[in-house]
C-alpha positions in Angstrom: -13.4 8.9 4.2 -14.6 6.6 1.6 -11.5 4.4 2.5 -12.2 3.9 6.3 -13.9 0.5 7.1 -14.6 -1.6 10.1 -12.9 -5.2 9.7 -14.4 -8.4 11.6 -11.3 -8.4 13.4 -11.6 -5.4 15.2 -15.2 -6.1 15.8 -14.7 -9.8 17.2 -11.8 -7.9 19.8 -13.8 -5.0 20.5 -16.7 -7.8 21.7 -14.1 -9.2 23.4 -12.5 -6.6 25.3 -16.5 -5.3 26.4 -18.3 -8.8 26.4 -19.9 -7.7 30.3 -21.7 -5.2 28.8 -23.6 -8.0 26.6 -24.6 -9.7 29.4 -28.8 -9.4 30.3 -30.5 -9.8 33.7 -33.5 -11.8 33.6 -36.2 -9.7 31.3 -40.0 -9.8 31.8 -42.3 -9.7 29.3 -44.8 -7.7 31.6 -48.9 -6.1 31.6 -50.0 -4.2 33.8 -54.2 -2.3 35.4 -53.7 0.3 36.9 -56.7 2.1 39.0 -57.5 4.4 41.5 -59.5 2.6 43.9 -58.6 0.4 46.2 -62.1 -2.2 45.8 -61.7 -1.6 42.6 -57.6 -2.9 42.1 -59.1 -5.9 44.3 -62.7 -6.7 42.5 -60.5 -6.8 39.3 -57.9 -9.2 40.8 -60.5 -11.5 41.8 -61.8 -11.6 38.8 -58.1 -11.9 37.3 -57.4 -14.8 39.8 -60.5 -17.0 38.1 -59.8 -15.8 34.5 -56.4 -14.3 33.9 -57.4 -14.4 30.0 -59.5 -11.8 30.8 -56.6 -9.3 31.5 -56.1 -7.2 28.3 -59.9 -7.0 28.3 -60.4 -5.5 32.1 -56.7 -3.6 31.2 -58.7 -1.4 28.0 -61.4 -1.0 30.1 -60.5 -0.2 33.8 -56.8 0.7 33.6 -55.6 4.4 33.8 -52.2 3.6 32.9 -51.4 5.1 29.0 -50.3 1.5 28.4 -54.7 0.6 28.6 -55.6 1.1 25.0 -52.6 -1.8 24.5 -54.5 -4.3 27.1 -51.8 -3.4 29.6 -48.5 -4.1 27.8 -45.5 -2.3 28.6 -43.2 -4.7 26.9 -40.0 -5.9 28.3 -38.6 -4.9 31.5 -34.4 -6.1 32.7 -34.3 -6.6 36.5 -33.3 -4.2 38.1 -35.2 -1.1 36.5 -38.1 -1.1 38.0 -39.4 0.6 41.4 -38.1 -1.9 44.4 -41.1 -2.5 45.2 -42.7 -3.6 42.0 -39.8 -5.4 40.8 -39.8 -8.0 44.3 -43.1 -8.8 43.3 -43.1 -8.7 38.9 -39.6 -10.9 39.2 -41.5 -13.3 41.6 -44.4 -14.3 39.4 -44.6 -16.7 37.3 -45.7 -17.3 33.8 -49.5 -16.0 33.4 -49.6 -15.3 37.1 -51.9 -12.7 38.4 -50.0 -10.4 41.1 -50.9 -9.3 44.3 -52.2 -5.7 44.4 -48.9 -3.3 44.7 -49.7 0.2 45.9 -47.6 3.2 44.2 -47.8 6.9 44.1 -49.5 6.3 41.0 -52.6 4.2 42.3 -53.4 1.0 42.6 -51.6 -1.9 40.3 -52.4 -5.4 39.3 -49.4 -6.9 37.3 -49.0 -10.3 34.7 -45.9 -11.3 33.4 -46.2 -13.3 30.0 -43.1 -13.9 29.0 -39.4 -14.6 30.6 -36.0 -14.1 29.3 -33.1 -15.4 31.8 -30.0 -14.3 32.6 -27.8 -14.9 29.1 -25.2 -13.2 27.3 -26.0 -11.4 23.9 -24.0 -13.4 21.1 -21.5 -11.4 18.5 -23.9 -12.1 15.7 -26.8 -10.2 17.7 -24.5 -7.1 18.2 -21.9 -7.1 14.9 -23.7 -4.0 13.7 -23.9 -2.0 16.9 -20.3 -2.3 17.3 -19.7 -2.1 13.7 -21.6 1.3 13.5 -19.7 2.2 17.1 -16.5 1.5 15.8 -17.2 3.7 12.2 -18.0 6.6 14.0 -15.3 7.0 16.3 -13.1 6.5 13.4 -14.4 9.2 11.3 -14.4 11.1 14.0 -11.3 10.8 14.5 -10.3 11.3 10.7 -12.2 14.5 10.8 -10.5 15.5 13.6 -7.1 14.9 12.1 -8.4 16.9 9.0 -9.1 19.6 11.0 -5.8 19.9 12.7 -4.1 19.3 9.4 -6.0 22.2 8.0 -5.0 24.5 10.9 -1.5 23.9 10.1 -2.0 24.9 6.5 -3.8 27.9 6.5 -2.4 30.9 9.1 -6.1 32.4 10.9 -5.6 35.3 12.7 -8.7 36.8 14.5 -8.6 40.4 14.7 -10.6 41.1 17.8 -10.8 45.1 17.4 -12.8 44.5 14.4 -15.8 43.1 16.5 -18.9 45.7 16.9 -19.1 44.4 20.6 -16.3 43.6 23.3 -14.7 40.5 23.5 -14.7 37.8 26.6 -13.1 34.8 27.3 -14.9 31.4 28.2 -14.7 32.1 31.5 -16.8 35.3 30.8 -13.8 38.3 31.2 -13.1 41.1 28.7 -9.8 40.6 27.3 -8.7 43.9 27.8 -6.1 43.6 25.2 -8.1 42.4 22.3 -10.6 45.2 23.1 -8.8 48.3 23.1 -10.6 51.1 21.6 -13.1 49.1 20.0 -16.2 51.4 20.9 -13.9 54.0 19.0 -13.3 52.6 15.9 -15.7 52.8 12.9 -16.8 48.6 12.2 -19.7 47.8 10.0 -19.4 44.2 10.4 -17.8 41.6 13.0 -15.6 39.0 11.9 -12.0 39.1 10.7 -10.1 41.3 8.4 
């Protein structure tokens, strides 16, 4: 396999022939406080609302989410897979906006997104290597494929079911009853071929 390689040609037409799935919806760069009480989700919006520097700090301290200990980040988010609900209101705010309180199964939640990334299309340079490393492995997988086959056709494998200690069943979970004839009857001390 030493000899199989990936050129720049074949990358630059595989890019080509898949460039819509290199296109990115809008991201959000997005925090999040998470409580269980009602007052509470709105005493810390207020406070939010007056200082929204203070969110990481009320996050770590008031949030239930597991994203708390991180001041509320959860990172990037691409439109479209978030909960309906949360996502009309996260993909409406603006930069360092504090969101209205949003009501899930999961409680009570206050959102801030700090970052945006608009609708763009990921460059070849940015994915070269991911297709690069997609390409290699279907190749070899492919070679190792063909090796396989090429092996088959060398060596002649016969499987001698009657030798097997138990009965023998198709896929589709049948005894073959020709493969198993008399097997309880003979004397095996091991399964596999002959």
């Amino acid at each position: 396999y030493k000899d199989i390689d990936v050129s720049d040609d074949e990358i630059r037409q595989y890019y080509d022939r898949h460039i819509d799935d290199y296109r990115k919806s809008t991201e959000v760069f997005l925090y999040q406080i998470v409580v269980n009480d009602k007052a509470k989700a709105y005493e810390i919006r207020e406070t939010l609302v007056k200082s929204p520097e203070k969110f990481e700090e009320l996050a770590k301290q008031n949030s239930i989410s597991i994203e708390a200990k991180d001041g509320g980040s959860m990172g990037y988010f691409e439109k479209g897979t978030l909960p309906k609900d949360m996502e009309d209101v996260v993909f409406a705010l603006g930069m360092n906006t504090i969101s209205p309180v949003v009501v899930s199964p999961y409680g009570f939640h206050i959102f801030k997104v700090t970052k945006i990334k608009n609708e763009r299309l990921l460059f070849l340079e940015a994915v070269k290597n991911q297709i690069k490393n997609k390409l290699l492995s279907e190749k070899l997988g492919a070679a190792y494929e063909n090796f396989l086959t090429g092996l088959k056709g060398e060596l002649n494998i016969q499987a001698k079911y009657q030798s097997l200690f138990f009965p023998y069943q198709t896929i589709k979970g049948e005894q073959n009853a020709e493969t198993n004839q008399n097997v309880a009857g003979t004397n095996n001390t091991g399964a596999g071929a002959d």
